[in-house]
N, C-alpha and C positions, 0 to 999 in steps of 0.2 A: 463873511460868515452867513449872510442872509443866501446869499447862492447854495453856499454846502447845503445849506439847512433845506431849503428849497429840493438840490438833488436828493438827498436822502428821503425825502419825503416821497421823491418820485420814485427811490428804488424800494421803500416799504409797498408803496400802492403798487405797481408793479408786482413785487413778490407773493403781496397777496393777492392781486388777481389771477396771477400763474396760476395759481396753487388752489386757488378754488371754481373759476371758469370754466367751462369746460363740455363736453357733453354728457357727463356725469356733475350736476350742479351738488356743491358742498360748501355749505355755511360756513364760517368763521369758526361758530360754536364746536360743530361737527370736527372739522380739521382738527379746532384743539384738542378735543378729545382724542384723535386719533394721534396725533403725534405727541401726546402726553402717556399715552399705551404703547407706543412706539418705542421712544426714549426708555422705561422704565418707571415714569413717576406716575402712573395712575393705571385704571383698569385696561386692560389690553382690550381695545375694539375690533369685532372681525367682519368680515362682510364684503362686498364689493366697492362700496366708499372705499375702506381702509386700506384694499390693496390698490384701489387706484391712485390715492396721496405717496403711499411710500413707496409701491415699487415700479409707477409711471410718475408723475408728476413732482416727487420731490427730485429725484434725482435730475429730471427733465432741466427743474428751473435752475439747483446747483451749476449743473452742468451751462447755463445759459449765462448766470453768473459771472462766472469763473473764467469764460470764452469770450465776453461783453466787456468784464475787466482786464485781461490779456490783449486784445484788439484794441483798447482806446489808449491803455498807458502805454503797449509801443509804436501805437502810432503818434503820440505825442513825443515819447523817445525820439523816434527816427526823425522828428521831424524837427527835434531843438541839432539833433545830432548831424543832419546835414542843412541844417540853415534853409525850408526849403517846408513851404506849407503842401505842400504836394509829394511829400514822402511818405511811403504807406508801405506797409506789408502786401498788400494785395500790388501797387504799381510798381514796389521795385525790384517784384522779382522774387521776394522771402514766398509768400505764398503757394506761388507754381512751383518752387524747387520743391520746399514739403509735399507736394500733392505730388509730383513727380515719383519722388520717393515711395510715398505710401501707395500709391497705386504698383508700385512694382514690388511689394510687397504682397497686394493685393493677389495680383496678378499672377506674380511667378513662386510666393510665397511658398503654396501647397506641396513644390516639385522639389524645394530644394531647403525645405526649415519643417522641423516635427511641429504637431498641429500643438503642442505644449508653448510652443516659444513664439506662433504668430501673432498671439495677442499683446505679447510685449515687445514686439518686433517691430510693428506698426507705429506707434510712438516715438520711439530708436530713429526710427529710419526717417519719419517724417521731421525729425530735428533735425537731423545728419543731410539734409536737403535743401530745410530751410537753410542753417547755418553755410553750405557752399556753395546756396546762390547772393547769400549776403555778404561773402568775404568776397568772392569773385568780383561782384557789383560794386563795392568798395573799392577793390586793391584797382579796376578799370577805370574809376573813377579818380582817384588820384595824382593829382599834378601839384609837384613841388611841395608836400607833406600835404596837400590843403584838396579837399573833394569840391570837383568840379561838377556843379547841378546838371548842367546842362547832358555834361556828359555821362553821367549817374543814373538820370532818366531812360537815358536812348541805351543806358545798357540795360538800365528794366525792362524797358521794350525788348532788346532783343533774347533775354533770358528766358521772361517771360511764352515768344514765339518760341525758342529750340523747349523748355519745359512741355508746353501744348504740342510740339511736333512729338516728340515722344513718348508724351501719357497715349497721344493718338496711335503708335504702335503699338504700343503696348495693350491698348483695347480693341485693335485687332487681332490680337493673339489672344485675347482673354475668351469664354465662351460666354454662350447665351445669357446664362444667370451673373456669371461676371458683371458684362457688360450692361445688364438692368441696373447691378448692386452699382454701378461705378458710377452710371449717369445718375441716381436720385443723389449719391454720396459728393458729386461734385458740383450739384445746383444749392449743397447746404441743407444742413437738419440737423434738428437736437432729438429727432425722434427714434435713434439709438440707443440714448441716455440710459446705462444702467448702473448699479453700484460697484461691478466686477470696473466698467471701463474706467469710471470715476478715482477708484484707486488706482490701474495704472498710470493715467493722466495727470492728476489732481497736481501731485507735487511737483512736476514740471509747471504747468499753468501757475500756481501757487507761487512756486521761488522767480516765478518772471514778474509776479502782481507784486511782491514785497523789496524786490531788491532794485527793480528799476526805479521807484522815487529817492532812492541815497543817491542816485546822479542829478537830484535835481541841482543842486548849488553847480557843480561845474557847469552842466548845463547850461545854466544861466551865465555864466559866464564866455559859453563859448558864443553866446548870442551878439559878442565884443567882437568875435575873429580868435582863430586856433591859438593864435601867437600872446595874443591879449590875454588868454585867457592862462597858457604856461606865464607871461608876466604875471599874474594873481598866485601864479602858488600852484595850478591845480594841475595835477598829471592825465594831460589828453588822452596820453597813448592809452592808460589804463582806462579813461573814461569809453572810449570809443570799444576799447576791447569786450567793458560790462554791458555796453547797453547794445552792441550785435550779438553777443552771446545767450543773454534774456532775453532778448528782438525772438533770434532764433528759436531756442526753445519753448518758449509761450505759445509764439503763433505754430509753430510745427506739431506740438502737440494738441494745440487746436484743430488746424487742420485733422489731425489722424484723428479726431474726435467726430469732427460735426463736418468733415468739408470743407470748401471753401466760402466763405461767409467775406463778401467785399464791403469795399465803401466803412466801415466801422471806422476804425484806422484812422481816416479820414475828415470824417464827417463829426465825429465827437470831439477831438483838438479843437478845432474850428470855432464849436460853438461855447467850449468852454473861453478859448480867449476871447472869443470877442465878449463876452460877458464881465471875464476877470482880470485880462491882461494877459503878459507872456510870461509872469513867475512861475515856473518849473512845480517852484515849493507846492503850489498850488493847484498848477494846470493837470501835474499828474496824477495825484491822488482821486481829483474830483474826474476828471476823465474815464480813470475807471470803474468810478462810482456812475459814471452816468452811461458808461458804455453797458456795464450791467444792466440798468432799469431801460438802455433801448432795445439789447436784445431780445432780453425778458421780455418785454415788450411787444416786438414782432415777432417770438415764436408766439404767442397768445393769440395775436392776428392773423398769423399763421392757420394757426387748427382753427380757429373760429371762422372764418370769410369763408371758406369752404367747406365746410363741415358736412357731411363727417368724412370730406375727401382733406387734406392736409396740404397745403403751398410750401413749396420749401423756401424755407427762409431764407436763402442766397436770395430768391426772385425778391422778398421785399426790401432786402435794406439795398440792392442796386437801384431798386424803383427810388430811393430815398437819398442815395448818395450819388446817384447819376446827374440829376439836375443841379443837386447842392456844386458837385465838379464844373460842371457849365458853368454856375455862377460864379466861380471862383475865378475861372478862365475869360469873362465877360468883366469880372471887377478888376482883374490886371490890367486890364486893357484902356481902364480909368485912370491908373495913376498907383493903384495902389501895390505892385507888382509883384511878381512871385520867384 
């Protein structure tokens, strides 16, 4: 309980520093006011304050949210689900296949989809990417009902290489502005963040943040072995089928959101068990509680370290989850193994 409490605290501070930071500086007071005029329940505020809370910054921080909690609960997912601290959306492959997607959306979109349908097209597609490079990566991975890590990895690897061989075509054929829009959209940003995008995305990211912790208990169970854990009662096949499917769509409509944003995934599991243990009940909920408050986080450090030029926030959480990865690969090497 003192851990929750602890996260939550960190994802209030967090939210309110999004939300008033900034190169537009706005009080506590001021905000409230504004988003008490916003909502309905008090005078409506107008001004440049007001439009910079609602229609850059709140959406900004939702959106950060929403992607911070999608990233850490299925990188905890994927990683109760193949036994395997080194399972990630970003390494095994889920990642690149959505961005694949979406960038060929991007790219070829204009030529062969009316401009009405490319905004929801983009989301579509980046699910439809994610999800068949995680079945792919599975169904390769599987020897005698049971996923083999070793080989699991070396097919995220190679997923991961043909996905980048062909976003790379693909922004050869794209034009000049294309190819601007693709490279800031594939280093990560939340600085698209609008309210239109938010409802297309929202309930994709949403039903992946709600339904992935009801696999906690099997979950936990499968942390016994596949077989142990059909001894308990619990239906694998349907486990593994809910949590690549939510895997899929969360991070793929993240990606079609903000980009590739790595290391999350990764880096927040980690620091939640070693804090709290490997209970599911547990690991997932608060993971995405804390995957929020570090996105949030580093979009804030983001627009601020360089202001009033903006870092994309892919550049900080790899700065953050690059080393964390070495360590992990340096602490196996101790005894503690992966």
């Amino acid at each position: 309980m003192i851990i929750a409490a602890g996260v939550a605290v960190l994802l209030v501070v967090a939210v309110g520093a999004g939300l008033t930071i900034g190169p537009v500086q706005i009080s506590l007071t001021e905000f409230s006011r504004i988003l008490a005029g916003w909502v309905g329940v008090g005078a409506v505020v107008d001004g440049p304050a007001a439009s910079v809370v609602t229609a850059i910054r709140l959406p900004r921080v939702v959106l950060g949210l929403l992607i911070g909690a999608v990233l850490g609960v299925a990188g905890a997912s994927l990683q109760g689900l193949f036994r395997n601290p080194l399972a990630d959306p970003g390494l095994i492959g889920i990642s690149a296949g959505a961005a694949l997607a979406a960038v060929a959306v991007l790219v070829l979109g204009e030529r062969f989809l009316p401009a009405t349908l490319l905004a929801h097209a983009l989301p579509l597609a980046a699910f439809a990417g994610g999800l068949i490079a995680t079945l792919l990566i599975y169904r390769i991975s599987v020897r005698d009902g049971h996923p083999v890590v070793a080989t699991m990895l070396l097919a995220g690897i190679a997923v991961n290489a043909f996905a980048g061989a062909a976003t790379g075509f693909l922004t050869f054929l794209a034009t000049d502005q294309q190819i601007r829009d693709l490279t800031f959209w594939s280093l990560g940003s939340l600085g698209g963040a609008t309210w239109c995008k938010l409802a297309i995305g929202a309930p994709m990211l949403l039903l992946a943040i709600f339904v992935l912790p009801l696999a906690a208990r099997p979950l936990n169970a499968l942390l016994l072995g596949e077989a142990e854990a059909g001894h308990l009662g619990f239906d694998t096949v349907r486990t593994k089928f809910l949590v690549i499917l939510c895997c899929a769509l969360g991070v793929g409509a993240a990606v079609a959101l903000a980009g590739i944003i790595g290391f999350v995934g990764l880096v927040i599991p980690h620091l939640v068990r070693m804090m709290a243990g490997p209970d599911h009940r547990f690991l997932l909920p608060v993971s995405a509680a804390l995957g929020s408050a570090l996105l949030v986080g580093a979009d804030l450090a983001a627009r601020c370290l360089v202001a009033p030029a903006e870092l994309p926030i892919g550049v900080l959480t790899a700065a953050i989850g690059a080393p964390f990865f070495l360590w992990l690969l340096v602490r196996s090497r101790g005894g503690a193994g992966l």
